[in-house]
N, C-alpha and C positions, 0 to 999 in steps of 0.2 A: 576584735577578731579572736574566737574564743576557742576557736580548733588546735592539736595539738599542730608540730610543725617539724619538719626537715632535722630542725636544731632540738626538738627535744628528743631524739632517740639518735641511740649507740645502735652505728653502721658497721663498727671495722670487724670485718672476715664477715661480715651477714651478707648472705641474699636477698636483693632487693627488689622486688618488683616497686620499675616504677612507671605507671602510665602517661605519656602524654599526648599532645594534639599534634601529630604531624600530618596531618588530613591537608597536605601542599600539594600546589597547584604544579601539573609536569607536561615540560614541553612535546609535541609530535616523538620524537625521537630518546623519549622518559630518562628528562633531565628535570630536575627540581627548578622550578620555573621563577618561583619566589621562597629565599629559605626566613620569612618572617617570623613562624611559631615554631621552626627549629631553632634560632638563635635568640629565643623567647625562653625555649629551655634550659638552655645551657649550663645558667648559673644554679640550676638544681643539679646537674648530672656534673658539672665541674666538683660539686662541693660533695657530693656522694664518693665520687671518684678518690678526691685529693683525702677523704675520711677513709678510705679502705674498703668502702661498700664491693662487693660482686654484684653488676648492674643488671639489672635483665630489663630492658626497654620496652614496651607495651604500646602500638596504638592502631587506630583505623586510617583507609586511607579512601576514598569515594564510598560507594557503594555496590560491592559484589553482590549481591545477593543471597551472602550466605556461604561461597561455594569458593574456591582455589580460580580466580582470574589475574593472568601476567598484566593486564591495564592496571589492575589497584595494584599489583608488588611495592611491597616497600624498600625493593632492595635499592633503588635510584636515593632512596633517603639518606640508606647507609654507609654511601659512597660520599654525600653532601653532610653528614655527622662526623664523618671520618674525617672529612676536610675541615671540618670548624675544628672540631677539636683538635685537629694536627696530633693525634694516636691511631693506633687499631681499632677499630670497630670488627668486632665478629657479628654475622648477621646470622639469622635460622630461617631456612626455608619452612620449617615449621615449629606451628604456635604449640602444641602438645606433643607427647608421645615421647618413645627413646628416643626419635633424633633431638630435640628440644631439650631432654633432660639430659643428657650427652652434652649439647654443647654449655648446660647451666655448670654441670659437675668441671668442666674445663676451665672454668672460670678462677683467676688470682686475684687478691684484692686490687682494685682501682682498676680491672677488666670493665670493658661496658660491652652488650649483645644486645642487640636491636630483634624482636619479634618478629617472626613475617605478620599481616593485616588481619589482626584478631578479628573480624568481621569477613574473613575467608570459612569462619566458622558461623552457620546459623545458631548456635546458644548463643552468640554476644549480643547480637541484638536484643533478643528472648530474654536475656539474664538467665538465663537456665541455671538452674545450682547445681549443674553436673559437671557443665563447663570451669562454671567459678570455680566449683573445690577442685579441679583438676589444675587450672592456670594458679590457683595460688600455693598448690604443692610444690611449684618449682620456687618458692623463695619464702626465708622468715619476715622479711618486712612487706610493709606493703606501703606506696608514699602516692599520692595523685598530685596530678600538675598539669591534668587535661579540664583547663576552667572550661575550654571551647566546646566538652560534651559533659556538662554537670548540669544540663538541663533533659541527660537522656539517662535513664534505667537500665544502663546495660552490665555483663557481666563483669568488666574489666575494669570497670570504676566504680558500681555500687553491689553487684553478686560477690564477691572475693573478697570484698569489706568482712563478709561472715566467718571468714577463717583465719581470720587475723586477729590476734589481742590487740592491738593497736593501728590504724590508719590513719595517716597524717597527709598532710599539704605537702609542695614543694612553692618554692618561693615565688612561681611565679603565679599558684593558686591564691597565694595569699597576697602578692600584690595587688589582684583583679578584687579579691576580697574586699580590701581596706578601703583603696577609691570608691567603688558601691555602695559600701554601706558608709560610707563619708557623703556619697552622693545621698541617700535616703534620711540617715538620721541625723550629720551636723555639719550642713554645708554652710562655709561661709558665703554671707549674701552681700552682695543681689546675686540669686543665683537663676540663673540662663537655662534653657532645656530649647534646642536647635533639631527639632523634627520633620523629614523628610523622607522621599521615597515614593513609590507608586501607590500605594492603595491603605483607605483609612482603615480597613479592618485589620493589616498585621499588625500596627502603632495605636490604636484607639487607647487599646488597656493602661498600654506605657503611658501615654499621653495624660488620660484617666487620673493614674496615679499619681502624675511624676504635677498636676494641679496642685494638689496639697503639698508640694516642698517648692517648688519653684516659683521664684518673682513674676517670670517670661515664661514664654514659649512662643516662638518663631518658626511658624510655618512655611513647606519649600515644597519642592517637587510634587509630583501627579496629586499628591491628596489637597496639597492648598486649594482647588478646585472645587472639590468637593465642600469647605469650607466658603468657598466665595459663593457658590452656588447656592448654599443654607443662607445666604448674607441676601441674595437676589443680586447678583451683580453679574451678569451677564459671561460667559465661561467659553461662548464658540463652542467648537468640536473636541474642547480640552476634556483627558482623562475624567469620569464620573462615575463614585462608587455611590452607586444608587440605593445598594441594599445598607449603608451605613448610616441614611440619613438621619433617623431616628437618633444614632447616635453622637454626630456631627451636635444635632443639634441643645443634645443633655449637655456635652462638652463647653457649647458655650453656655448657657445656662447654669451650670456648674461654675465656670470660671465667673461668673456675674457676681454671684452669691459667696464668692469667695476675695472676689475684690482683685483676682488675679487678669494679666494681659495675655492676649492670644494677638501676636501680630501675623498680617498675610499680607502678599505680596501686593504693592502698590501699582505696579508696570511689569510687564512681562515680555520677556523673546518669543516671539507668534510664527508659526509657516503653516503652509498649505498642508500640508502633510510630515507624518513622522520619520524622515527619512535625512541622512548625512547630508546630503547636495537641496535638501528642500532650500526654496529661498526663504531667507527670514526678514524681522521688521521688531522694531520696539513699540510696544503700546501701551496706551495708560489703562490702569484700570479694566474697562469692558474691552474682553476678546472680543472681537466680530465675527459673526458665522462664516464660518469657511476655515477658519484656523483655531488651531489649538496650541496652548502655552506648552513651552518646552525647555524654560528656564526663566528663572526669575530676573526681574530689568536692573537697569543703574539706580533708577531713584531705593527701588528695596533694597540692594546690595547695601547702600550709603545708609539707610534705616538700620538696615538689622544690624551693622557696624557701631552705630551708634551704642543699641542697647550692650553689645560684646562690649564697646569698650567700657561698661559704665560696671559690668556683672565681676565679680570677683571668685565666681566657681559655675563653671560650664559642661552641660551633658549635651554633644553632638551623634545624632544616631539615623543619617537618609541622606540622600543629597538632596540638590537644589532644585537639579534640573536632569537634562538626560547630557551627564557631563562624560561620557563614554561616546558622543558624538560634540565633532570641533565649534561648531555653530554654539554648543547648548553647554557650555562647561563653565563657562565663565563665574557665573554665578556661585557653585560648589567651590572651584579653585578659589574665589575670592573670601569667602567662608572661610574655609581652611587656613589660607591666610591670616586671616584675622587672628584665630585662635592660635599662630601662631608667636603671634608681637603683642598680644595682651597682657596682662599682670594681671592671670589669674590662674586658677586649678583646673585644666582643662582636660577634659575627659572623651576617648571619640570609642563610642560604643559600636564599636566592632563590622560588619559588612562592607556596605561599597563606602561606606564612608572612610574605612582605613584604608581602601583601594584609593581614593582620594588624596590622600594627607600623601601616599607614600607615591604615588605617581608625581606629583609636585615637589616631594623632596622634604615635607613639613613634618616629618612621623617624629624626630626627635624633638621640636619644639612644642612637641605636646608633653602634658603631663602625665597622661599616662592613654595609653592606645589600647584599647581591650581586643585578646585576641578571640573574643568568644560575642561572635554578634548575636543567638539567638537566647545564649545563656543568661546575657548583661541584659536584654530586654524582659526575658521573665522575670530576671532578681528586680529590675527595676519596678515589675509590675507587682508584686511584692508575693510573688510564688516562691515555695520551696523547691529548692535545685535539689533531687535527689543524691546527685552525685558528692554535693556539699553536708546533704544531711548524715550519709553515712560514713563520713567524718569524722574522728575522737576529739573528744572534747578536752580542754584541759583541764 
């Protein structure tokens, strides 16, 4: 990891811009629903803090479109930061302007201020450089610790890079780092890649790439189908991405020529229909017309346990099945499971699959949980994250 970092720049009395991901989910009644990638933060904004920094806190929060919406505020965040960190948090109803630089200049060393939703502004999205050089006149440093949008070009992590002599990580960019590229260029083996999820075209690439480092690869949820189907093995009225076929079928072809294994489900949880209350049934192998697969069976759960326990470094990224319904979850939760009582480096690449781990209670028995699902998929696919390129090097 060759980026500068947190630790190599003198904070005390600086202003600091620092951005992260607090894009959380908030209840009816806009309460922070789950604080996972605010207490993901913390040990950057702790360590800024306890150094003397002047914090000025940076992020997005859904998508406004551009424009001042109370649904995205971030002020319900800064209530839920103020309580983790047991201090004052000062919030700014706005991202620019005298009220913004007002509340920057009020600032004592180991103050933190939380941004209102830099995406209430259309430059962010845009990168506009009128924006950037405006948000990065309110601070001399500039530190990023949002991994979960360093697959996107926006102002507030790669625009404002420009006016900085220096742009560094915070700890927990550089955690998401090290795992990654641990996953890509020196995993210990046998190493696992556990892919999942509805449709072959958002995982193709990953999948693709992740051929040339991985032992495995263990096929699950909606897109196994599409793989059984390139197999001839009969599918029912289970999910089928028809336009992927082509690629379905380079993938195995590719893995042939590379001597690599692609497992797929042996037995499957079948129903009439995709629905909570459908009745269900276990079946081997050929779905029968009229149903369609909706989670992977016992005999696979006991397979793909097998190769988990045999692999000694693990990338989990889809679930099994539709484990967001009680019938179909088994298989995901069992998963999860596993990777957690193993003896290995286990890695869960960010979306429903950390909705997974953390619904069953398993997030800390993992090795490392990425809070960045779309980021960790392009790094794995072996794209440059803008957010990461504009970066200083050490």
């Amino acid at each position: 990891m060759n980026k500068k970092t947190v630790e190599d720049l003198d904070v005390k009395g600086k202003k600091v811009l620092l951005r992260v991901d607090f894009n959380v989910p908030l209840t009816k009644d806009r309460r922070v629903a789950d604080d996972t990638r605010i207490i993901s933060a913390l040990p950057t904004i702790n360590c800024l803090s306890d150094r003397g920094a002047k914090l000025i806190i940076a992020s997005h929060l859904g998508r406004p479109k551009g424009k001042p919406d109370d649904e995205f505020s971030l002020r319900p965040v800064a209530e839920t930061l103020k309580a983790l960190l047991q201090k004052q948090v000062q919030f700014s109803p706005a991202v620019l302007g005298a009220k913004a630089r007002k509340a920057v200049e009020s600032l004592n060393e180991g103050d933190c201020l939380l941004l209102e939703n830099v995406r209430f502004h259309p430059g962010e999205e845009k990168n506009d450089a009128g924006f950037s050089r405006e948000l990065a006149a309110l601070a001399d440093v500039f530190i990023n610790d949002a991994f979960g949008t360093a697959h996107r070009a926006h102002a507030s992590n790669v625009g404002v890079t420009r006016f900085f002599d220096v742009a560094a990580c915070g700890f927990l960019m550089r955690k998401e780092l090290e795992y990654l590229e641990n996953l890509v260029n020196d995993p210990e083996r046998p190493f696992c890649a556990i892919i999942g999820g509805a449709k072959v075209k958002d995982k193709i690439h990953v999948m693709t790439n992740l051929l040339d480092k991985a032992d495995d690869i263990l096929i699950g949820g909606g897109m196994a189908y599409s793989f059984l189907h390139q197999k001839g093995t009969p599918i029912g009225e289970s999910l089928l991405d028809k336009e992927s076929s082509d690629r379905v079928r380079n993938t195995f072809q590719k893995a042939a020529t590379q001597g690599k294994n692609i497992h797929l489900p042996v037995d499957h949880v079948v129903a009439p229909e995709f629905k909570e209350t459908a009745p269900f049934k276990i079946v081997e192998q050929d779905i029968p017309d009229g149903y369609m697969g909706l989670d992977i069976g016992p005999r696979t759960i006991n397979d793909y346990r097998k190769v988990i326990d045999r692999s000694k470094t693990i990338f989990w990224n889809g679930p099994m099945g539709v484990f967001e319904m009680k019938n179909f979850q088994t298989g995901t939760f069992e998963i999860a499971r596993s990777l957690a009582t193993v003896n290995a480096t286990t890695v869960v690449g960010g979306g429903d699959s950390v909705a997974a781990v953390n619904r069953i209670g398993m997030s800390k028995k993992m090795s490392h949980v990425s809070t960045g699902g779309g980021a960790s998929l392009e790094f794995l696919e072996g794209k440059k994250l803008p957010g990461i390129e504009a970066l200083s090097e050490k």
